[in-house]
N, CA, C and O atoms as CSV, one atom per row, in Angstrom:
chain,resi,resn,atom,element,x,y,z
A,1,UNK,N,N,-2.810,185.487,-35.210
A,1,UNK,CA,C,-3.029,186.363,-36.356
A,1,UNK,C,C,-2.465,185.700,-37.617
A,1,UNK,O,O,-1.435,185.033,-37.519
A,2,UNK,N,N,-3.190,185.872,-39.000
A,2,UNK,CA,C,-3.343,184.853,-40.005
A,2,UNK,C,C,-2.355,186.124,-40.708
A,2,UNK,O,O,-2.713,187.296,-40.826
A,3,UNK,N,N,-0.587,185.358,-41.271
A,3,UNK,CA,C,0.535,186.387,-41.584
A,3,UNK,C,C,-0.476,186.803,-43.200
A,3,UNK,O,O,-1.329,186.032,-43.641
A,4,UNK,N,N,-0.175,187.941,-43.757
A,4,UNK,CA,C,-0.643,188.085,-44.733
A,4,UNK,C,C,0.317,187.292,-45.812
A,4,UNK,O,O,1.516,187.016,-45.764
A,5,UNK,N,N,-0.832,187.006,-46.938
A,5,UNK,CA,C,-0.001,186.800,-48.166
A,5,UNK,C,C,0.979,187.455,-48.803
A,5,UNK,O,O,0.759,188.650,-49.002
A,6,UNK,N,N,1.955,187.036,-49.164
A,6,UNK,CA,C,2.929,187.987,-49.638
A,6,UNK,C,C,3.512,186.988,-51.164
A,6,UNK,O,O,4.448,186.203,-51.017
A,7,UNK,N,N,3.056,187.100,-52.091
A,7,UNK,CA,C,3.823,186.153,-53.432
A,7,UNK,C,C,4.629,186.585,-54.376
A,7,UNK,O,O,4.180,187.658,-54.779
A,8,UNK,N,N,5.666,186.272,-54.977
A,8,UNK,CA,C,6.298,186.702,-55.414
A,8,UNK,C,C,5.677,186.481,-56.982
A,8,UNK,O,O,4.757,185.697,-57.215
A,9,UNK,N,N,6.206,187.141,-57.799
A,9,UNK,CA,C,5.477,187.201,-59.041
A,9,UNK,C,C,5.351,185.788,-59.741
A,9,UNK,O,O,4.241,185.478,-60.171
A,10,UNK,N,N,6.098,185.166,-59.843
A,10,UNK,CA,C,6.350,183.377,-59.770
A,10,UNK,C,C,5.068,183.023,-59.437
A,10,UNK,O,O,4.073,182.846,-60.140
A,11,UNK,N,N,5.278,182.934,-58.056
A,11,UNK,CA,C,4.253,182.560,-57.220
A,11,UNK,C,C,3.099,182.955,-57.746
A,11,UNK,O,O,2.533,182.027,-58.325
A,12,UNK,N,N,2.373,184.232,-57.783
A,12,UNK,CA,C,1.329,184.539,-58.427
A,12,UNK,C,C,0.778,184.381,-59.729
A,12,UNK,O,O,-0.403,184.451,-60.068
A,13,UNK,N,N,1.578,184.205,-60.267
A,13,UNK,CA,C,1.404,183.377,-61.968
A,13,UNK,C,C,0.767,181.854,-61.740
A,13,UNK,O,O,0.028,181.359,-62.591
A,14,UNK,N,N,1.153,181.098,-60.407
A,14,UNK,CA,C,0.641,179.789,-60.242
A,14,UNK,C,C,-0.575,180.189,-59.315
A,14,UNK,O,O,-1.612,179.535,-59.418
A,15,UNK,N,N,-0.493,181.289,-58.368
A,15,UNK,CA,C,-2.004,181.160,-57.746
A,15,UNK,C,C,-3.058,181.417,-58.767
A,15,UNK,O,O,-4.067,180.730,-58.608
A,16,UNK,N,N,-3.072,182.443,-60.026
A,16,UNK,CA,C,-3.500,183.085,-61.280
A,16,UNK,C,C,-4.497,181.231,-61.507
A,16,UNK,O,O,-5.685,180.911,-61.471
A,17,UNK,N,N,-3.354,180.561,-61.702
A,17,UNK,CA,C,-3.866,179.311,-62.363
A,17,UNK,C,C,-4.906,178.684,-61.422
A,17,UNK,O,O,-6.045,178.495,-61.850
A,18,UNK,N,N,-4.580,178.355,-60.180
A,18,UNK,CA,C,-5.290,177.869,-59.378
A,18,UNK,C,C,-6.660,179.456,-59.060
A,18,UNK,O,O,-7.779,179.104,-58.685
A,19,UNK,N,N,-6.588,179.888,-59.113
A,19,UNK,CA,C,-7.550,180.940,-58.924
A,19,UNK,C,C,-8.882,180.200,-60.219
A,19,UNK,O,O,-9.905,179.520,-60.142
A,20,UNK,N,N,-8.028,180.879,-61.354
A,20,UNK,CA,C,-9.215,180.615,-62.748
A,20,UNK,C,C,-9.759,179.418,-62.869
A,20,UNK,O,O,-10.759,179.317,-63.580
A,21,UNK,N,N,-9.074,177.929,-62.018
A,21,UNK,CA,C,-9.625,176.238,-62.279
A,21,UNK,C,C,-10.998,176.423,-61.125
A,21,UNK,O,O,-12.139,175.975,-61.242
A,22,UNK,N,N,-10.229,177.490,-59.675
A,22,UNK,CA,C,-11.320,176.859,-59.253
A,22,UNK,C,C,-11.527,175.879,-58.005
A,22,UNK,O,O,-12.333,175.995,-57.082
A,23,UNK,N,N,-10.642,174.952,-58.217
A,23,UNK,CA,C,-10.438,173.469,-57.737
A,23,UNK,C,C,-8.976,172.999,-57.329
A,23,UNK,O,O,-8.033,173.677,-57.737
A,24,UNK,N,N,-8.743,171.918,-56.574
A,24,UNK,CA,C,-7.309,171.368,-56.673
A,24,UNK,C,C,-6.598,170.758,-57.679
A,24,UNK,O,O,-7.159,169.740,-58.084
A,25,UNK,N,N,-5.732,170.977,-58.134
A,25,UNK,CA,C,-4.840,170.879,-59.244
A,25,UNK,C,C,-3.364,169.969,-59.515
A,25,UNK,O,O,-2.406,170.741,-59.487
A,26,UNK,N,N,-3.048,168.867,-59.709
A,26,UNK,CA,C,-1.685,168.802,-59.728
A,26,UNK,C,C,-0.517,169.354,-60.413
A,26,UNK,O,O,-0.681,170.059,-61.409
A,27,UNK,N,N,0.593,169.102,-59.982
A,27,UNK,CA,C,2.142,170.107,-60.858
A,27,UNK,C,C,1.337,169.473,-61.645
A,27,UNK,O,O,0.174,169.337,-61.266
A,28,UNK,N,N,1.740,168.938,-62.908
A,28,UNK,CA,C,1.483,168.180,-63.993
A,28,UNK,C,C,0.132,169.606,-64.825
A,28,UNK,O,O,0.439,170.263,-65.820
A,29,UNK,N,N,-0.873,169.710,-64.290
A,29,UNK,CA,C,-2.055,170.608,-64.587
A,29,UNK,C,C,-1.554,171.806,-64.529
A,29,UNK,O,O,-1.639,172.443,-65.579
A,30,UNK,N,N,-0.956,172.430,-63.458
A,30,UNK,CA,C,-0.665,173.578,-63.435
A,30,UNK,C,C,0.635,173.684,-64.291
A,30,UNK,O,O,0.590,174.192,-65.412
A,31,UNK,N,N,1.595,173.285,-63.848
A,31,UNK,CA,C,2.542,173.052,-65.731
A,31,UNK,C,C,1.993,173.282,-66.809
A,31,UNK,O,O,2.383,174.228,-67.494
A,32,UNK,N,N,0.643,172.225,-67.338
A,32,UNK,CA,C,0.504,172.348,-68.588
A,32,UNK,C,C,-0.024,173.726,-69.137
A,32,UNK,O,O,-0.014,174.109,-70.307
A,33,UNK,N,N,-0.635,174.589,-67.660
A,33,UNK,CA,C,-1.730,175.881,-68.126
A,33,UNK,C,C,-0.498,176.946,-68.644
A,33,UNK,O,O,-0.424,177.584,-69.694
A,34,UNK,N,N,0.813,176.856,-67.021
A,34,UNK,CA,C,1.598,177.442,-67.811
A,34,UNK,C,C,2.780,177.651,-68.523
A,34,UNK,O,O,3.629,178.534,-68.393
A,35,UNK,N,N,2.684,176.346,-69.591
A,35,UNK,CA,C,3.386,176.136,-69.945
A,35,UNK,C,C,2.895,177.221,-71.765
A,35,UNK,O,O,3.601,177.775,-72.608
A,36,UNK,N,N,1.315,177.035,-71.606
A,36,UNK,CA,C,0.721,178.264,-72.619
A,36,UNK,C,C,1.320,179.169,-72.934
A,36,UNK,O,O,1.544,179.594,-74.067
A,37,UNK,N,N,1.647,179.564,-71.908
A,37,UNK,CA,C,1.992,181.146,-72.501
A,37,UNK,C,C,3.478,181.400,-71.594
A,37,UNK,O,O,3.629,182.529,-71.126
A,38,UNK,N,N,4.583,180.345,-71.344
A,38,UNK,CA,C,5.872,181.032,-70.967
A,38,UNK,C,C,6.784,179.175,-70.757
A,38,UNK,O,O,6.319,178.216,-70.141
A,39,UNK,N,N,8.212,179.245,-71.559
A,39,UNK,CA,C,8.535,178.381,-71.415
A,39,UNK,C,C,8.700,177.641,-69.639
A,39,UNK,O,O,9.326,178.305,-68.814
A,40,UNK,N,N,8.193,176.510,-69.293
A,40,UNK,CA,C,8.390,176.563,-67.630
A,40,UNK,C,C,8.373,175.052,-68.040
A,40,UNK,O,O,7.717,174.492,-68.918
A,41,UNK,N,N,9.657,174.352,-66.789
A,41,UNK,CA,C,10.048,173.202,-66.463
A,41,UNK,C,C,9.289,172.708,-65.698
A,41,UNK,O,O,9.078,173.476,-64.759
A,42,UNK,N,N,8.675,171.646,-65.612
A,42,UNK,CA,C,8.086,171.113,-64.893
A,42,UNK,C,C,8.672,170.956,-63.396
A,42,UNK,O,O,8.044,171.389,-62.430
A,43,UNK,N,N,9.937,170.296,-63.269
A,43,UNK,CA,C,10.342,170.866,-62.013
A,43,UNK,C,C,10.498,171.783,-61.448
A,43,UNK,O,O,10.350,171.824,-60.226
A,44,UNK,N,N,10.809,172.686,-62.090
A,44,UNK,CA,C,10.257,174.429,-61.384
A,44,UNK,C,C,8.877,174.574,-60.549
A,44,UNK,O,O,8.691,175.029,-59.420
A,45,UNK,N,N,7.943,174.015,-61.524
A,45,UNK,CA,C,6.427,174.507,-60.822
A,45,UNK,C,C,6.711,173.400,-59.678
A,45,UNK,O,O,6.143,173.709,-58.631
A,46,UNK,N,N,7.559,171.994,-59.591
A,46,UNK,CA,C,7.186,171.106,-58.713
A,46,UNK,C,C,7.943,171.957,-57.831
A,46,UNK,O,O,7.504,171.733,-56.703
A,47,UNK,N,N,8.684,172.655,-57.784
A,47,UNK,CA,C,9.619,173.089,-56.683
A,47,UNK,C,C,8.967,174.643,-56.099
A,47,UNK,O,O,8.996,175.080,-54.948
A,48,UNK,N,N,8.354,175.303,-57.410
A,48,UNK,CA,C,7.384,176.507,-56.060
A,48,UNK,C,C,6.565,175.945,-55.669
A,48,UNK,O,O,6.545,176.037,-54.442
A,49,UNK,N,N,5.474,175.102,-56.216
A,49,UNK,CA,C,4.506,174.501,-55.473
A,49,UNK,C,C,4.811,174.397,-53.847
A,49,UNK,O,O,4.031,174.891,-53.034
A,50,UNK,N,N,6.164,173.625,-53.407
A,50,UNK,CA,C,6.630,173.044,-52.455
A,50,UNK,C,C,7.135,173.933,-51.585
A,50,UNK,O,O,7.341,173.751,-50.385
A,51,UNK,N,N,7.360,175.050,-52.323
A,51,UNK,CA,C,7.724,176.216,-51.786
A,51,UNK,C,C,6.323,176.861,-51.204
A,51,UNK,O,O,6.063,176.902,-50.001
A,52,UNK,N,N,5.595,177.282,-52.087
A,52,UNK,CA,C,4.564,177.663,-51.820
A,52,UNK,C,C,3.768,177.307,-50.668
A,52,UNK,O,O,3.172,178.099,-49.938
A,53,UNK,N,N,3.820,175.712,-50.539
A,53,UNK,CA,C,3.257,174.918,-49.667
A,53,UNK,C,C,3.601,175.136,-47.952
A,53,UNK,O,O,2.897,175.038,-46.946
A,54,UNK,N,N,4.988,175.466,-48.173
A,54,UNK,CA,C,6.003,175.749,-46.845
A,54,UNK,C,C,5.560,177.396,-46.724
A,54,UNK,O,O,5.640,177.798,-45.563
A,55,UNK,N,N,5.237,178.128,-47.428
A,55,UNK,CA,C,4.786,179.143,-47.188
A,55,UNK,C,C,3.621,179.411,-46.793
A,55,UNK,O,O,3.267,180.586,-46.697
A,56,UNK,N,N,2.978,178.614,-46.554
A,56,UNK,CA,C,1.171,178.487,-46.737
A,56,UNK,C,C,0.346,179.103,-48.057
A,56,UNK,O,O,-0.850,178.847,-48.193
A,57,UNK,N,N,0.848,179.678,-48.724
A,57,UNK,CA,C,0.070,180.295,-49.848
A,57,UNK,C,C,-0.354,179.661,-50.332
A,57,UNK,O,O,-1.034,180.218,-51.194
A,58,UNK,N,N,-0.465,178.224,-50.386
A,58,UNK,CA,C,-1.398,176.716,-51.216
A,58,UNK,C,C,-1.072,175.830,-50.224
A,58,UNK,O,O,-0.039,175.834,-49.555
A,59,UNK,N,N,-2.610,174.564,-50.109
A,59,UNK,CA,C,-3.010,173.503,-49.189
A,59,UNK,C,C,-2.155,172.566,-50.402
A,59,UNK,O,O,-1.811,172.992,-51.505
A,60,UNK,N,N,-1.957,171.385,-49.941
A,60,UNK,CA,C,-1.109,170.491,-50.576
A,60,UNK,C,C,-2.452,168.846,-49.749
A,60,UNK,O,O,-2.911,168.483,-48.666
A,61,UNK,N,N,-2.469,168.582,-50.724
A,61,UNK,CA,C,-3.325,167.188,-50.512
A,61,UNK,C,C,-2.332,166.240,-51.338
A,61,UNK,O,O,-2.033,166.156,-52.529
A,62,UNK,N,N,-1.801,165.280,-49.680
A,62,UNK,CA,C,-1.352,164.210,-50.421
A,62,UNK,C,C,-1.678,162.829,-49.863
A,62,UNK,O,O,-0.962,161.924,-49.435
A,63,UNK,N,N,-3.557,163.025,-50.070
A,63,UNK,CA,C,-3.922,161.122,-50.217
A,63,UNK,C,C,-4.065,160.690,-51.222
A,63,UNK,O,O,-4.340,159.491,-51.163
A,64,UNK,N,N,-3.991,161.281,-52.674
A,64,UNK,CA,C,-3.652,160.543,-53.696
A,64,UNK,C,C,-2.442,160.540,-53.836
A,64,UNK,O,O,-1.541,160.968,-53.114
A,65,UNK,N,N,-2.438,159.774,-55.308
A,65,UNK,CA,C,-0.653,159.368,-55.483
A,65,UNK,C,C,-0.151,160.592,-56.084
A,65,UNK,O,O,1.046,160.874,-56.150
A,66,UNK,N,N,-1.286,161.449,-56.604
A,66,UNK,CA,C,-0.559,162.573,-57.409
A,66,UNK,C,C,-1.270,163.663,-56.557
A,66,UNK,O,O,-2.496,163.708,-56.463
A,67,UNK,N,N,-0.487,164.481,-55.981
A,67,UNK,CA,C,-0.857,165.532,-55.153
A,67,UNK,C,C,-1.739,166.323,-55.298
A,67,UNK,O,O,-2.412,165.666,-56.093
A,68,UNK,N,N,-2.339,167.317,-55.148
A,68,UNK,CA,C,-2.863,167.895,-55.476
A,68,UNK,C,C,-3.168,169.434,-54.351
A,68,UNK,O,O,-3.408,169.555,-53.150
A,69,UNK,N,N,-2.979,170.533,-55.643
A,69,UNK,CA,C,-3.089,171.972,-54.389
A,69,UNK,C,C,-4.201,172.778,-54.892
A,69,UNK,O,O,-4.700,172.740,-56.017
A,70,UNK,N,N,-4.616,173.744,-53.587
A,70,UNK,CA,C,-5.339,174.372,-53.703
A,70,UNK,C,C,-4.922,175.928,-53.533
A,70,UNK,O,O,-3.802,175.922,-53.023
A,71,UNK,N,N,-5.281,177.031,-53.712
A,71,UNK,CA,C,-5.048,178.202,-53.200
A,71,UNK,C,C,-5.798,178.632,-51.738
A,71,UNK,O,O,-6.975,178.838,-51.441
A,72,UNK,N,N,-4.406,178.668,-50.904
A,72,UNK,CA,C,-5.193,179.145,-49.133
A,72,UNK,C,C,-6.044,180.202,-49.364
A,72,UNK,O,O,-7.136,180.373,-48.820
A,73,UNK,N,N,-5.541,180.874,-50.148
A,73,UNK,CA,C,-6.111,182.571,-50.154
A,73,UNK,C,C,-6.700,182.961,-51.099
A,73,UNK,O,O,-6.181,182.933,-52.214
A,74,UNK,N,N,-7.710,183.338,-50.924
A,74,UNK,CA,C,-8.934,184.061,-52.387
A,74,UNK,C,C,-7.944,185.018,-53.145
A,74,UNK,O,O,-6.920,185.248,-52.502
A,75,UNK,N,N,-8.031,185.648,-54.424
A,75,UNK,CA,C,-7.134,186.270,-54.777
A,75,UNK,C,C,-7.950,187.570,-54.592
A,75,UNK,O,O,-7.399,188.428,-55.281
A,76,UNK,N,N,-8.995,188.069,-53.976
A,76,UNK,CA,C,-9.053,189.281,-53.272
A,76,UNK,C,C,-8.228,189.494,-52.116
A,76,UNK,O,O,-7.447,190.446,-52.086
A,77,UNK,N,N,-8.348,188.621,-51.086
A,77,UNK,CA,C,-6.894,188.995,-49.881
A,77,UNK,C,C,-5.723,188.921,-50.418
A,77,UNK,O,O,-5.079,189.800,-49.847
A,78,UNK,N,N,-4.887,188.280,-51.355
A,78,UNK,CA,C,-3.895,188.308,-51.736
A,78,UNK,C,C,-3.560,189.765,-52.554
A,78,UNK,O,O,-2.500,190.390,-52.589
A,79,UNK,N,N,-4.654,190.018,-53.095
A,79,UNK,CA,C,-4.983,191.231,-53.589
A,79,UNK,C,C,-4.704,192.719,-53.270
A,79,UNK,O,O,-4.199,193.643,-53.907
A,80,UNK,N,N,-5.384,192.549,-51.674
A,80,UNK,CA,C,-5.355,193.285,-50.855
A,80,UNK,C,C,-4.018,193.542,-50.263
A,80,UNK,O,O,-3.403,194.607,-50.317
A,81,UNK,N,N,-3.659,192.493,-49.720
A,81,UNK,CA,C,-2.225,192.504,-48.798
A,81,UNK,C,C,-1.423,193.309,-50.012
A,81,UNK,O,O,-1.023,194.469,-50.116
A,82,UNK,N,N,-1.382,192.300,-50.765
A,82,UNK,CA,C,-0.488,193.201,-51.957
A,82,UNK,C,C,-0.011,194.495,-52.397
A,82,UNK,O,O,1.115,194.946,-52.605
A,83,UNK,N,N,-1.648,195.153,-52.513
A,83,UNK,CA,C,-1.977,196.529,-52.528
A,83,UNK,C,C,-1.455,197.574,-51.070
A,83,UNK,O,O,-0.897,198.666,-50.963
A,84,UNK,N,N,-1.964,196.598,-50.153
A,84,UNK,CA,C,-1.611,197.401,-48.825
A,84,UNK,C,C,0.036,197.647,-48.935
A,84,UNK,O,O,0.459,198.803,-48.926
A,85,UNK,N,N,0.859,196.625,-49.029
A,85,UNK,CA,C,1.942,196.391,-49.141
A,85,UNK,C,C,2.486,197.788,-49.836
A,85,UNK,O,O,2.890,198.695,-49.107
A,86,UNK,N,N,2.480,197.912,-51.115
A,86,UNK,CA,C,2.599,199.079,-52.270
A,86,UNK,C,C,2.177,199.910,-51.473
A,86,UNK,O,O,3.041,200.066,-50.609
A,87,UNK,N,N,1.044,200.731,-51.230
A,87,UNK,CA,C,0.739,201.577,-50.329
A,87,UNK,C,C,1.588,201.787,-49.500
A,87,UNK,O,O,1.974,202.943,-49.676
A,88,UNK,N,N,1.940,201.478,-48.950
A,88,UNK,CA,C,3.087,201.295,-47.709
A,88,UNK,C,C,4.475,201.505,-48.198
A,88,UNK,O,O,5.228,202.333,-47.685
A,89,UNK,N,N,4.729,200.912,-48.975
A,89,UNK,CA,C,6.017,200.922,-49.360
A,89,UNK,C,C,6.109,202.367,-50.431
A,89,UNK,O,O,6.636,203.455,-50.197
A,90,UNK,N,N,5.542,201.995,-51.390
A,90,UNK,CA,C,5.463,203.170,-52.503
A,90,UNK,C,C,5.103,204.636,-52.468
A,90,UNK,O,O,5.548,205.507,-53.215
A,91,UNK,N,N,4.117,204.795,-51.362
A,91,UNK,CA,C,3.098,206.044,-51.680
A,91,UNK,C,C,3.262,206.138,-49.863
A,91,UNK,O,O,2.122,206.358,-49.455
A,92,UNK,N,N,3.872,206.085,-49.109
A,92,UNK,CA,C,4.163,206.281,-47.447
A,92,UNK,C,C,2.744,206.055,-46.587
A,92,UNK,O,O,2.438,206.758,-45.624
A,93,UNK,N,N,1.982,205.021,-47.068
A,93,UNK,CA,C,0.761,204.889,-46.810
A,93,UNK,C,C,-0.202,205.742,-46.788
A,93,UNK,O,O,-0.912,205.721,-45.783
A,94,UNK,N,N,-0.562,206.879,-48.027
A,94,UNK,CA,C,-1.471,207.442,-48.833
A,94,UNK,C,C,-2.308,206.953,-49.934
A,94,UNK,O,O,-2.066,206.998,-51.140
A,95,UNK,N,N,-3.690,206.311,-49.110
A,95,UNK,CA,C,-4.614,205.639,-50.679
A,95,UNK,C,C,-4.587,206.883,-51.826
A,95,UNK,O,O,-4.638,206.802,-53.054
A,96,UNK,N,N,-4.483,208.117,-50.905
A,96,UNK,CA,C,-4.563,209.156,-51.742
A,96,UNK,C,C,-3.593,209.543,-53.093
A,96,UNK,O,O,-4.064,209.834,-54.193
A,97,UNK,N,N,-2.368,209.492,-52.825
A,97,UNK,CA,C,-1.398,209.412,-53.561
A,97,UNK,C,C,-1.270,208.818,-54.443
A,97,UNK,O,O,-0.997,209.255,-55.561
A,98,UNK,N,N,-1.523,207.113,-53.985
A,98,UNK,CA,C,-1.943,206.238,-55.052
A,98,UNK,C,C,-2.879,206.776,-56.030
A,98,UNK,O,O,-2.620,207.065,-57.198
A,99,UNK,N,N,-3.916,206.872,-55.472
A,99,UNK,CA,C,-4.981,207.325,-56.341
A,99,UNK,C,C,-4.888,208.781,-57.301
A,99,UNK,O,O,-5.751,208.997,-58.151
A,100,UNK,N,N,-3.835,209.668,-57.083
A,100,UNK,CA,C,-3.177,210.524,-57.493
A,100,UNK,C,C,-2.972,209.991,-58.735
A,100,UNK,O,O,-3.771,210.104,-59.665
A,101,UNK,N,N,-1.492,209.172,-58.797
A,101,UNK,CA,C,-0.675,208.663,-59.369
A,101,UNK,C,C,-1.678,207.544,-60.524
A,101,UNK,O,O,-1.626,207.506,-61.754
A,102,UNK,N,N,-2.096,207.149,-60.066
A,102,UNK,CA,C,-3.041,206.052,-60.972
A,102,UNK,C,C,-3.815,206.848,-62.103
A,102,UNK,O,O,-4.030,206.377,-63.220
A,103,UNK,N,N,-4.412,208.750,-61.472
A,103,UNK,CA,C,-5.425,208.850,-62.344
A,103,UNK,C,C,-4.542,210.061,-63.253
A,103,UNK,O,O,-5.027,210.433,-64.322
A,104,UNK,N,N,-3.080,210.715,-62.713
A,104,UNK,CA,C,-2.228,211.562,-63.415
A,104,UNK,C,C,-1.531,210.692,-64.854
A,104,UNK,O,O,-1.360,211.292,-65.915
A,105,UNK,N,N,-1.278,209.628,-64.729
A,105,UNK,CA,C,-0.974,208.117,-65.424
A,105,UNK,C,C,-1.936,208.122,-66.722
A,105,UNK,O,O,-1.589,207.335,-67.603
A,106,UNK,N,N,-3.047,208.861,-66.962
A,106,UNK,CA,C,-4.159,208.295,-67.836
A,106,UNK,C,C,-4.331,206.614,-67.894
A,106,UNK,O,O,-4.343,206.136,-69.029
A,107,UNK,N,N,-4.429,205.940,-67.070
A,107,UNK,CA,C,-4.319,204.481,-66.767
A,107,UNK,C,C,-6.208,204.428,-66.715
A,107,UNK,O,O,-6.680,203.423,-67.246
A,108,UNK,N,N,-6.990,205.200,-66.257
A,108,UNK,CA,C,-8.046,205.035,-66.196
A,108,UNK,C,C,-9.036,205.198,-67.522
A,108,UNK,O,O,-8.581,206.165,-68.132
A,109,UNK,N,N,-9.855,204.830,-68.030
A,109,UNK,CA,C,-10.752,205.222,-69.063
A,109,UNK,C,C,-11.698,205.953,-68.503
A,109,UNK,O,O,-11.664,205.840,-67.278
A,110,UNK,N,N,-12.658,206.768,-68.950
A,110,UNK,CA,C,-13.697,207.271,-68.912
A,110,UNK,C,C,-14.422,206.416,-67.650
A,110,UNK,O,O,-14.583,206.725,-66.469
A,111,UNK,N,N,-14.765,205.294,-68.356
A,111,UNK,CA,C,-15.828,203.923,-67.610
A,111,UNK,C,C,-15.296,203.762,-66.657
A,111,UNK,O,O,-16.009,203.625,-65.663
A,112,UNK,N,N,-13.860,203.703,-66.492
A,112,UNK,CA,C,-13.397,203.162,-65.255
A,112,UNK,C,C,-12.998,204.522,-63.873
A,112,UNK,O,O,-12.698,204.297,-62.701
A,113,UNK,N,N,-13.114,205.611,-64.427
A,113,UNK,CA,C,-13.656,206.959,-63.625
A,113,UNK,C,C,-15.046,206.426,-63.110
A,113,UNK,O,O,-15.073,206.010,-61.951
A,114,UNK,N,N,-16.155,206.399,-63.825
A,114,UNK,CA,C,-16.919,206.596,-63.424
A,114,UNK,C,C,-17.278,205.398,-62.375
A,114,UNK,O,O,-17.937,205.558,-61.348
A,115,UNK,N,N,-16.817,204.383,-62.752
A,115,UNK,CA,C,-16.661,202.850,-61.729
A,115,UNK,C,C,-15.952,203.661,-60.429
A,115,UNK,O,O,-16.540,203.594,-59.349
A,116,UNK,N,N,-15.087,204.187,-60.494
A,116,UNK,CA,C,-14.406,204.640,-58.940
A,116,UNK,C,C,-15.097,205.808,-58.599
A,116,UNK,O,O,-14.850,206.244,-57.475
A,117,UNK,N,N,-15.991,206.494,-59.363
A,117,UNK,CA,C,-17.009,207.412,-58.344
A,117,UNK,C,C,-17.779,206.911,-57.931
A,117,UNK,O,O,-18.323,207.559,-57.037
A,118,UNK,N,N,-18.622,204.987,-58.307
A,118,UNK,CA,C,-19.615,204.773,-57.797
A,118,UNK,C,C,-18.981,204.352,-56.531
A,118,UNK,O,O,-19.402,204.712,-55.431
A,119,UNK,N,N,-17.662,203.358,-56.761
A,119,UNK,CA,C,-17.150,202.804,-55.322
A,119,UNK,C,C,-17.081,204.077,-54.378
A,119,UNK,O,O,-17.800,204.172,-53.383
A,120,UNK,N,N,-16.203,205.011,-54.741
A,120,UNK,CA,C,-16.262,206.176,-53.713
A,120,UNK,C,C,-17.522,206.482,-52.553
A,120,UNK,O,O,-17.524,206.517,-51.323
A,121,UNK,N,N,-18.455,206.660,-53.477
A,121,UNK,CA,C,-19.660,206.866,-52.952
A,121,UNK,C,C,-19.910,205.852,-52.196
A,121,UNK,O,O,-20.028,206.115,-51.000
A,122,UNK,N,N,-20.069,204.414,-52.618
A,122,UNK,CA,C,-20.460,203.417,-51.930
A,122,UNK,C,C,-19.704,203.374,-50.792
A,122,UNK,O,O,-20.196,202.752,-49.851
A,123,UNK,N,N,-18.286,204.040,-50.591
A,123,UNK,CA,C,-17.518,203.344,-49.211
A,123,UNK,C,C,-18.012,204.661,-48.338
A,123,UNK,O,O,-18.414,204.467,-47.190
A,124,UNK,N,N,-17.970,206.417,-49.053
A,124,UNK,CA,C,-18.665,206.634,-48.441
A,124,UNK,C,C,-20.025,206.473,-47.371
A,124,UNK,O,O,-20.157,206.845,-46.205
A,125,UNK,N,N,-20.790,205.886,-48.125
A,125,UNK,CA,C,-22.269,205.749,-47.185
A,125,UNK,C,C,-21.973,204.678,-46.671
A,125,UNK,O,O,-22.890,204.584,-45.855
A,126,UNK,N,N,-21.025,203.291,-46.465
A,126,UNK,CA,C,-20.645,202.555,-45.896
A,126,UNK,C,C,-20.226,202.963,-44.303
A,126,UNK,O,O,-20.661,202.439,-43.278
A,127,UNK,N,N,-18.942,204.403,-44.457
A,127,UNK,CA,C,-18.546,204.689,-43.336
A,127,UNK,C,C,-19.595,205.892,-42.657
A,127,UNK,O,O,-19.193,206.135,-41.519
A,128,UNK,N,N,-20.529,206.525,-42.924
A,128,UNK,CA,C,-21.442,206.663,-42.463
A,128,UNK,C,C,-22.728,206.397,-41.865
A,128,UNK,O,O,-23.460,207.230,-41.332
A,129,UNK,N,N,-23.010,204.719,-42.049
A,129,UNK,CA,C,-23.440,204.192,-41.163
A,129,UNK,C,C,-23.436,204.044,-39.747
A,129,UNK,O,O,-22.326,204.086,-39.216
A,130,UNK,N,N,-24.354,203.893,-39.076
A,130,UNK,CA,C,-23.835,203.903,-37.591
A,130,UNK,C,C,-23.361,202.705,-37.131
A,130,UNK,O,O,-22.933,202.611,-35.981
């Protein structure tokens, strides 16, 4: 059984990067994206990377001279686990609650109501299939 993703916010700021490229990346690349928008040492990213790597949350390619990683996990499963996680922890495993809490919040717009009545529906007739 494949352990779920679990990243720490760190961590997810560098899968973020590797998510939006796409492709494999070296420290050096992923440094420079985020170095945009938050002061970060280059040895830092070399040291979650490595972390990361020991965690499985990123493939590490090292037949070039400059490494290069990928993200193991789509950032929908990481997504997911995540969410499940919160669920679990936060709301005693009630999607309901969540979904309580999310729409008592005014966090939703209009558009984005009506986006979760189409999903509704859709998972509906999903689990009514035979």
């Amino acid at each position: 059984m494949t352990p779920s993703p679990a990243p720490t916010e760190g961590e997810l700021a560098i899968l973020r990067v590797l998510w939006a490229r796409g492709e494999p990346m070296t420290v050096r690349e992923v440094h420079e994206v985020l170095s945009r928008t938050k002061d970060t040492a280059y040895t830092t990213v070399l040291k979650m990377l490595t972390i990361m790597a020991g965690k499985e949350l990123v493939r590490r390619d090292e037949t070039e001279r400059s490494h290069t990683y990928c993200a193991r996990y789509s950032e929908p499963v990481v997504q997911a686990s995540l969410l499940k996680n919160l669920v679990l922890r936060a709301f005693s495993g009630s999607a309901l609650t969540l979904m309580q809490r999310a729409l008592d919040d005014e966090m939703a717009s209009a558009e984005d109501l009506d986006a979760i009545s189409r999903l509704i529906a859709e998972a509906k007739a999903k689990r009514d299939k035979p």
